[in-house]
N, C-alpha and C positions, 0 to 999 in steps of 0.2 A: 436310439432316440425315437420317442413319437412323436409325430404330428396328427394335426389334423384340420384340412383346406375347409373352412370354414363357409364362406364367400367366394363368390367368383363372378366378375364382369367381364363384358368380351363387345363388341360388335366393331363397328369401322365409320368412314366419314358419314353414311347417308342415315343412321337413325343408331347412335348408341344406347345399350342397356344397360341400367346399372341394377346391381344388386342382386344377380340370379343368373339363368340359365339363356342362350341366347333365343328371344322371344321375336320382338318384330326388327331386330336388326339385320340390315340388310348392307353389306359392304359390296356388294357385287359393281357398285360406280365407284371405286377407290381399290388402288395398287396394294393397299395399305388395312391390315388389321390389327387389333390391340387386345390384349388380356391383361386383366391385373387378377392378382387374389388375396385374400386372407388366409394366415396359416395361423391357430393356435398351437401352440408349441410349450416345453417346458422355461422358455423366458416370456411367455407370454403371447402381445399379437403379434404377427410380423407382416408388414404389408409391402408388395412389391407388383408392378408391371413390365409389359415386353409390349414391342411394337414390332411386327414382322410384315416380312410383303412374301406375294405368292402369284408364281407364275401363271397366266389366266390363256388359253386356244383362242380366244376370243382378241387378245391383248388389250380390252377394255379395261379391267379390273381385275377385283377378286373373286376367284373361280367356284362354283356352285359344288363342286366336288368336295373340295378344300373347306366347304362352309360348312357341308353335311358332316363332317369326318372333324373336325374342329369341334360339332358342338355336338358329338357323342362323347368325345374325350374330354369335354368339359363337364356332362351329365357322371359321368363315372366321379369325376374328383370333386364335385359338390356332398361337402358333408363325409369324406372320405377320410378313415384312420388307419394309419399304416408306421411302419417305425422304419428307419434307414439304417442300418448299420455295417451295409457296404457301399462302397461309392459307385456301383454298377445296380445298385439294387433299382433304382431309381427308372434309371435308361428302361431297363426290361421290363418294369412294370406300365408304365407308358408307352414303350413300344408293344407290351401283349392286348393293351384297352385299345389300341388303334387297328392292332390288326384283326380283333376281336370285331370293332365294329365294322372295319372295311366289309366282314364277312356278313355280321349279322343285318344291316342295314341294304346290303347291297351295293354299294358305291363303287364295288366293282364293275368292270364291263364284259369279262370273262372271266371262266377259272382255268385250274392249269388243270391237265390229269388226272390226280390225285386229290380233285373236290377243293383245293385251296384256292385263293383269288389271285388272279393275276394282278402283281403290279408292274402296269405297264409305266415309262419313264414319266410322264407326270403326276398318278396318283403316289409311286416313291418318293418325289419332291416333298409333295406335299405331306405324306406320313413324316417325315422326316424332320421337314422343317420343325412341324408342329411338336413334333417329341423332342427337338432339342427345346422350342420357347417354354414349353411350359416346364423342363426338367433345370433349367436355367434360373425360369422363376421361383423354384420351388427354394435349390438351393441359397439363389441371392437373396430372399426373403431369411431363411436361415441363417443367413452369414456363414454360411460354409462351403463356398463352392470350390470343386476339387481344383485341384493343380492345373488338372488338361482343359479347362475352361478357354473358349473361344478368346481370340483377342477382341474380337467383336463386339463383343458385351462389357459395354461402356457405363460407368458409375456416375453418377449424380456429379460428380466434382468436374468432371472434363468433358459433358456433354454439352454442345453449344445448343440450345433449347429451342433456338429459332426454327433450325432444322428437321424437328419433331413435328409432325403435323397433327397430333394427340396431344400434345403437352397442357393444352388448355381444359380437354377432357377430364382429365383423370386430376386425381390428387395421390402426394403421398409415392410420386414416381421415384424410383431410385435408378434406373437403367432401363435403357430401351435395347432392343438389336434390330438390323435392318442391312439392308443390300448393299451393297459400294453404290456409290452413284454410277450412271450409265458414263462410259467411254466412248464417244462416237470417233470416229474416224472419220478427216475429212474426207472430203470431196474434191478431186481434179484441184489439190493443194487449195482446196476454200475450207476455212474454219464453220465448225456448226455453229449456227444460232441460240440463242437465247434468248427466250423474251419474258419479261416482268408483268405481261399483262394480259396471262392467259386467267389466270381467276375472276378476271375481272371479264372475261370472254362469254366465261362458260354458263351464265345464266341465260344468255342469249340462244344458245343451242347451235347446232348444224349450219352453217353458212350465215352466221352472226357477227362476223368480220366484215363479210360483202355485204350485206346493208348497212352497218354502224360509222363504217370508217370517214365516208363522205357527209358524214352527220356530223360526227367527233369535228372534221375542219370548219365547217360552217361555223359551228358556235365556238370554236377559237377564233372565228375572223370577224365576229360581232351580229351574225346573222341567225335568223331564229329557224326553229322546224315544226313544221304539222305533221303527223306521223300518222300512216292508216292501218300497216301490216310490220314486218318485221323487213320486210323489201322495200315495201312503195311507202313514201314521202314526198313532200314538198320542200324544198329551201326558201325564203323570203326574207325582205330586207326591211329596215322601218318603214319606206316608201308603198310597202307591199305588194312589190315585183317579184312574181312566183317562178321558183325553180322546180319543175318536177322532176324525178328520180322514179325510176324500178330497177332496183339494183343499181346495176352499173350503167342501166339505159338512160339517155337524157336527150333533150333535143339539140348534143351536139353533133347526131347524126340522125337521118333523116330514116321515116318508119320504112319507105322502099328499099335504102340500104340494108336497113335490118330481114327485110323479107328475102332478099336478093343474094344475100351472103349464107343464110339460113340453109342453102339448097348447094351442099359443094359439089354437084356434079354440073349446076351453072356457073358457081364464080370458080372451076376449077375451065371451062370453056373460055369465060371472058379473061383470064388472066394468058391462058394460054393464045388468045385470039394477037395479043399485043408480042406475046413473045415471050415472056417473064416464063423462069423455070418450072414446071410443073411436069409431075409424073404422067405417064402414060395410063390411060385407063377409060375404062367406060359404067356407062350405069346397066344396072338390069332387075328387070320388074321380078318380084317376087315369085311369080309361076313359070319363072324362064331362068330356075339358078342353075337349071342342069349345062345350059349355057356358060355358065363362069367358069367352066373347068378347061371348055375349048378354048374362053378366052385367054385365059391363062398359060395354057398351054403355045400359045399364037405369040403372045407377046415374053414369054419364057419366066420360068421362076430367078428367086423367090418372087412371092406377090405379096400387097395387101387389102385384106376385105372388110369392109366397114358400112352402116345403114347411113342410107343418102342425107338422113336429116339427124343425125345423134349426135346426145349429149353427154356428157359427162366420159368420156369413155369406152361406153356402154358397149359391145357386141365389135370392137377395135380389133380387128388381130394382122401383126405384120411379119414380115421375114417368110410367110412361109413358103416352103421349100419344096414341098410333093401336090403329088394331087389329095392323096391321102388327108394331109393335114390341113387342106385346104377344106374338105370335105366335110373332116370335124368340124375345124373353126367356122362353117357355116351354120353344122347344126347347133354348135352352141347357140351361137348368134339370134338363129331362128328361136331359140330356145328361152331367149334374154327379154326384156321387157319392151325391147323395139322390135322382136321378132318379125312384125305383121312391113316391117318398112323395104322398101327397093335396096338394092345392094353394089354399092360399086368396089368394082374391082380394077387396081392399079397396080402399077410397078413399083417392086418394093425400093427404095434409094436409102442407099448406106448410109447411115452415121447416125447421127443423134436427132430430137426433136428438141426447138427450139420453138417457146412463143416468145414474138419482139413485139411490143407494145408503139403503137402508133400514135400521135396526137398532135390533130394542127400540123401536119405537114412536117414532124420528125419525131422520129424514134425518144421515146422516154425511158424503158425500161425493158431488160432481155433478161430472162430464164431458159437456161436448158432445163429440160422434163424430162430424168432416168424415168423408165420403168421401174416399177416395184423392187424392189434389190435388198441385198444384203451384201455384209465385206464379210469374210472369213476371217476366223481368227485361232483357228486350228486345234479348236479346243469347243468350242459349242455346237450344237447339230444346227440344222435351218430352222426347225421351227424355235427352235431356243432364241436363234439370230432373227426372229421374227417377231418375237414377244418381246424384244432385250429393242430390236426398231422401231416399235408400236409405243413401247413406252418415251420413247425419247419424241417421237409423232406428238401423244399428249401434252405435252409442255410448250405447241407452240401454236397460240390461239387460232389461227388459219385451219389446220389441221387435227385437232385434238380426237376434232368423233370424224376421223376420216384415216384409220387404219390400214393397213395391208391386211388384207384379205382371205383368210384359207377356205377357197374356193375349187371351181371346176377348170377357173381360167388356169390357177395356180397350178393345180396339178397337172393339166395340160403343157402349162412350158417345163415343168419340174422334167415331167416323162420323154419330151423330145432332150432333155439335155442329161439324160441318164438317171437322173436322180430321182431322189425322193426328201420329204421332212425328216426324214432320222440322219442323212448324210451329212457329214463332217467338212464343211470347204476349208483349204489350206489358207494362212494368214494370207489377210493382204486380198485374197480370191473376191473377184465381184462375181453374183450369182444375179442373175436376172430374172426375176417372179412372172412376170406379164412381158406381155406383148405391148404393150398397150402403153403408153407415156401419160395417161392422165393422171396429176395429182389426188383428184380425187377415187382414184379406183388404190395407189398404194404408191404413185409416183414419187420421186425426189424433185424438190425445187432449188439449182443452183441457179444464182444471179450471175449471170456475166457481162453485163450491159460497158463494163470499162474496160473490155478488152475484147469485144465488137467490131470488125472488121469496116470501115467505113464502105467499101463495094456490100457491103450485106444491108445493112441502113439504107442505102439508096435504093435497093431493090424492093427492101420493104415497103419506104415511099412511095413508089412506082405502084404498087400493086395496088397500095388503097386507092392510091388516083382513079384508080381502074373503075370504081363503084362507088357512081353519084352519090352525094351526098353522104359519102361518109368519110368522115373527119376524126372517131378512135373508132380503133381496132386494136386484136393481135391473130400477129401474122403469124401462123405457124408452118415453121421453116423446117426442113429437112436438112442438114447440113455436116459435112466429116470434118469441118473445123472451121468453128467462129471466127478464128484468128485469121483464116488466110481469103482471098479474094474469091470472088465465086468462080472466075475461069479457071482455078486448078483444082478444083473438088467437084466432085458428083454432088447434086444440091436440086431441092425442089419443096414449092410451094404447096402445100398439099391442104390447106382453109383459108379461108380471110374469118373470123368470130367478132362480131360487130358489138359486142355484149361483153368482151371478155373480164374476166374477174380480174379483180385490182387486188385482190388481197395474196394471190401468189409470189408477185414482185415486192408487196408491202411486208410480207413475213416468209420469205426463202428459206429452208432447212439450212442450206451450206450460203455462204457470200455473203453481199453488204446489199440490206434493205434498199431500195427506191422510193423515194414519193409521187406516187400514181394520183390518188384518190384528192389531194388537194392540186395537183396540176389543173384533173378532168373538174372539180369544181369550180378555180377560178377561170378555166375557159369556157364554160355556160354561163358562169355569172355574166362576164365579160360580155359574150353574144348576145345576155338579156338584157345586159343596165343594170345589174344591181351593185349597191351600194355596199361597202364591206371593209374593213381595217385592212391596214398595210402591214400592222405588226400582231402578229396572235397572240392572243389571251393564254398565257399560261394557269391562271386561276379563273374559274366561270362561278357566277351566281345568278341563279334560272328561276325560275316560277313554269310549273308544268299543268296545265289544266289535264285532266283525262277523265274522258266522257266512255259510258258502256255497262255491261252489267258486272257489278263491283259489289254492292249489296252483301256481306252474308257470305262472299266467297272466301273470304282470307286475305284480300289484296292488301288491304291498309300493311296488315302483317307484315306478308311478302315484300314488300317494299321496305320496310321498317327494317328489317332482317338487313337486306342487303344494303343498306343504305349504312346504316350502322356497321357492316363489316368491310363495305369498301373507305369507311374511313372519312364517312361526308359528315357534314351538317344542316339542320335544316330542319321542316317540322313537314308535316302531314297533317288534312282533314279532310274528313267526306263531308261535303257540302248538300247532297240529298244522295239516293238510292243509284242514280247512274253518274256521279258528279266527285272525283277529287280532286282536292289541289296540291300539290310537290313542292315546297319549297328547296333549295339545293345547293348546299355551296360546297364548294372543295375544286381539288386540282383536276386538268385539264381531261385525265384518261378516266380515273373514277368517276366523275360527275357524268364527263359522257355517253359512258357503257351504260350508265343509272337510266338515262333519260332514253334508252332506244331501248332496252330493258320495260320501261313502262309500258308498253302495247303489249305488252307478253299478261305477264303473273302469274299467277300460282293455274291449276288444272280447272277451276272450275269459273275463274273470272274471264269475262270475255269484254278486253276495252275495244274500244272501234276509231278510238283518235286520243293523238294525243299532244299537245300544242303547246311550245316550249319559247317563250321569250326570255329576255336575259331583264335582270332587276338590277335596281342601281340604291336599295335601301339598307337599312343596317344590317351589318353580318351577324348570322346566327350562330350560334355556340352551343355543339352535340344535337341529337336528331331525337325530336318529343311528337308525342300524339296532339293534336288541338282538338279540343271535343272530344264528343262522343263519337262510337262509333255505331250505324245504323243497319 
């Protein structure tokens, strides 16, 4: 039989190409890529598509290697005639254009001996994958695909189309193929999460959860927003009683608190001054760390070492064990983006890290914080089990662009605990990546706040009392079990964070959500006098003014775009050059995300406010331009 592949499209979610060779498609933001093609043949056209995903080092997306090697083997088959008349013929010729270009193009990273290219385990993946999609599509288009055909490769009749994330792309689809969904394994018997509203997240970017959330309640509970950044806002009420916000900061604690708690080698003095558990340890200035090894020494290992004033994680390291690794983990440290800060060094105490959320004189919400981890499952290596956790990471809006890592810290704990990225952990094996329990460096967030120890609650209590004026916190706890009282466990207080982020307890990997973010709003409302519904809006209708340079960038677009795909109604107009107005109806999460979304848009618009009261006139139906645009 001849053919001949006529046509060929390819690209992925961030800019599809149709009708040719892949030009400015870029899928490197999506798991997920897509080919379809045209085959003339002796019945004529036959048109068929494939959707496949491909493993990324990064665990962001789709892999840069995979994209090069993808669209040399799609330059080969454009315009390409050939005849099949074995059912192997196929395979080998797709598999010699791939290994052909691995060589000619370079996409290799080494060769072997004898001048050929190394494929090391992920460029195979990737050759692989890609020669069965398009040998797949070639046949399915033919209507002849052999016997040993994948069960995987799903026909038009029994594909639930929802599931597709292409399906609105392309026309003329007859089968897609694609990965099993992830299997996560729980957690300490807590089921994984899921959440419905990470799409609706991701326009927001990086820590777009922790500004939006305390927005999203407000305007369920009848109260409006002035928006300045993607952090800082105002709440107000008809009376026009102001709530300010940065982040999670509000004046239901006081700015001294904030200064006071900022500094833990103070509030780790004044907590210990009253009694309340805390490690042993001291501070020491940056030109005195040759110090930290005697101190260490004095107070006996393991230890742990961390910069007096850090955030996120950053330069964290615990357990350790020698002088040795105590000596790395400085120069990393020194090495990290706080390098230049003082350095305290403490006694390491067993168990887990725990932040409990404070408020008003009791505990609201508890997560324990794994370090970075993976479970074995006696069948993938770690970095597999790394890219297989990154993707399930994506799917949950808190967490999306906040990955596990393949770094310096990684391979640091990889090597004190034997291993390496290509090793194999036995089912059921927890492996632990970092040192370090920050969420956002690669941590787990389990909720445990209903099976909280009532002796661990009151200590928490205790501690905040500890530092005037402050009324939220989280406390983060050292502790070998939640469940039991603190006099039978080794346990200590090792921060009080005056700032702590709401959206860890509001979206957990493993457990059941908390409501943080509308507790911490109606207790500053309350402190201020503002006025606000008893019962929340499940459906909002808003009017947004946004003032800034808008002109000529794309904004109107960019809004219109998402506005229409989250599912609202409403209209849009630019009123002059720095001037537009939002109109917005729809349900309670889209309309939201829409409205803290506005201070952003597209790369070249830059708003500076944006002021969002609720409307009480007729409902709109689908989302239209008004006017011109200037």
């Amino acid at each position: 039989m001849s053919i001949k592949v006529s046509k060929v499209s390819a690209g992925g979610l961030k800019a599809p190409v149709q009708g040719g060779i892949w030009k400015d498609a870029d899928p490197r933001y999506a798991a997920n890529a897509w080919v379809s093609i045209e085959i003339e043949g002796n019945s004529g056209i036959e048109t068929a598509a494939v959707e496949f995903q491909m493993p990324s080092l990064s665990g962001q997306g789709y892999p840069s290697r995979a994209q090069d090697l993808l669209k040399e083997v799609i330059k080969r088959l454009v315009n390409h005639s050939f005849s099949l008349n074995e059912g192997d013929e196929l395979e080998a010729l797709i598999e010699a254009w791939s290994i052909e270009a691995i060589k000619d193009k370079k996409i290799f990273r080494k060769l072997n001996r004898d001048g050929s290219p190394e494929l090391d385990k992920f460029l195979k993946k990737y050759k692989d994958k890609i020669v069965y999609a398009i040998c797949s599509l070639i046949r399915h288009a033919l209507k002849s695909r052999s016997s040993t055909a994948h069960d995987d490769v799903q026909t038009f009749s029994n594909v639930a189309w929802p599931n597709s994330r292409f399906s609105d792309l392309l026309e003329n689809i007859l089968f897609f193929w694609k990965l099993p969904e992830l299997n996560v394994p729980d957690m300490l018997g807590k089921s994984a999460q899921h959440y419905s509203d990470v799409e609706l997240a991701k326009p927001l970017g990086i820590n777009g959860t922790k500004g939006h959330l305390v927005e999203r309640h407000a305007l369920s509970l009848g109260l409006n927003s002035l928006r300045f950044t993607k952090g800082s806002y105002v709440i107000y009420d008809e009376s026009n009683k102001k709530l300010p916000f940065k982040w999670s900061r509000t004046i239901v604690s006081s700015s001294m608190s904030h200064a006071l708690t900022s500094h833990k080698e103070a509030t780790r003095a004044c907590l210990q001054r009253l009694g309340l558990p805390v490690p042993e340890g001291r501070l020491f200035k940056k030109d005195d760390l040759w110090m930290a090894e005697q101190y260490a020494e004095l107070i006996g290992y393991p230890v742990v070492c961390k910069p007096v004033a850090g955030v996120g994680g950053i330069g964290v390291f615990a357990n350790l064990r020698t002088a040795k690794e105590l000596r790395d983990a400085l120069n990393i440290s020194q090495s990290s983006q706080l390098g230049k800060q003082d350095v305290i060094i403490e006694k390491h105490v067993s168990g887990e890290d725990y932040r409990i959320l404070v408020l008003d004189g009791k505990v609201i919400a508890a997560i324990m914080r794994l370090p970075a981890c993976v479970v074995g499952d006696g069948e993938n290596s770690i970095a597999e089990l790394v890219l297989l956790k990154n993707q399930f990471r994506k799917s949950n809006p808190h967490l999306w662009r906040r990955p596990i890592k393949f770094n310096d810290t990684m391979m640091f704990q990889l090597d004190r605990l034997g291993l390496s990225l290509e090793s194999v952990p036995a089912a059921g094996e927890l492996v632990r990546l970092s040192s370090s329990s920050n969420i956002s460096q690669g941590g787990d967030s389990i909720s445990v706040y209903d099976e909280l120890h009532e002796d661990i609650k009151k200590a928490c209590v205790e501690s905040v009392k500890v530092i005037p004026g402050l009324n939220y916190c989280g406390v983060d706890f050292l502790l070998e079990d939640h469940t039991k009282p603190l006099s039978e466990q080794d346990s200590g207080i090792c921060e009080l964070n005056a700032h702590a982020a709401i959206g860890n307890c509001e979206y957990p990997l493993f457990g059941e959500p908390k409501e943080v973010a509308k507790k911490l709003l109606i207790s500053a409302a309350n402190q201020e006098g503002l006025s606000f519904l008893t019962a929340p809006l499940d459906t909002l209708h808003l009017h947004s003014t946004v003032k800034g340079t808008l002109a000529k960038t794309g904004y109107v677009e960019w809004v219109m775009e998402r506005a229409k795909k989250f599912g609202l109604s409403g209209w849009i107009r630019q009123v002059d050059r720095r001037t537009v107005e939002v109109r917005i109806y729809g349900d309670l999460l889209p309309a939201s995300y829409l409205v803290t979304a506005l201070v952003l848009g597209p790369a070249n618009a830059k708003p500076t406010s944006v002021n969002t009261i609720h409307y009480e006139g007729e409902k709109p139906v689908g989302f239209r331009l008004l006017g011109g645009k200037l």
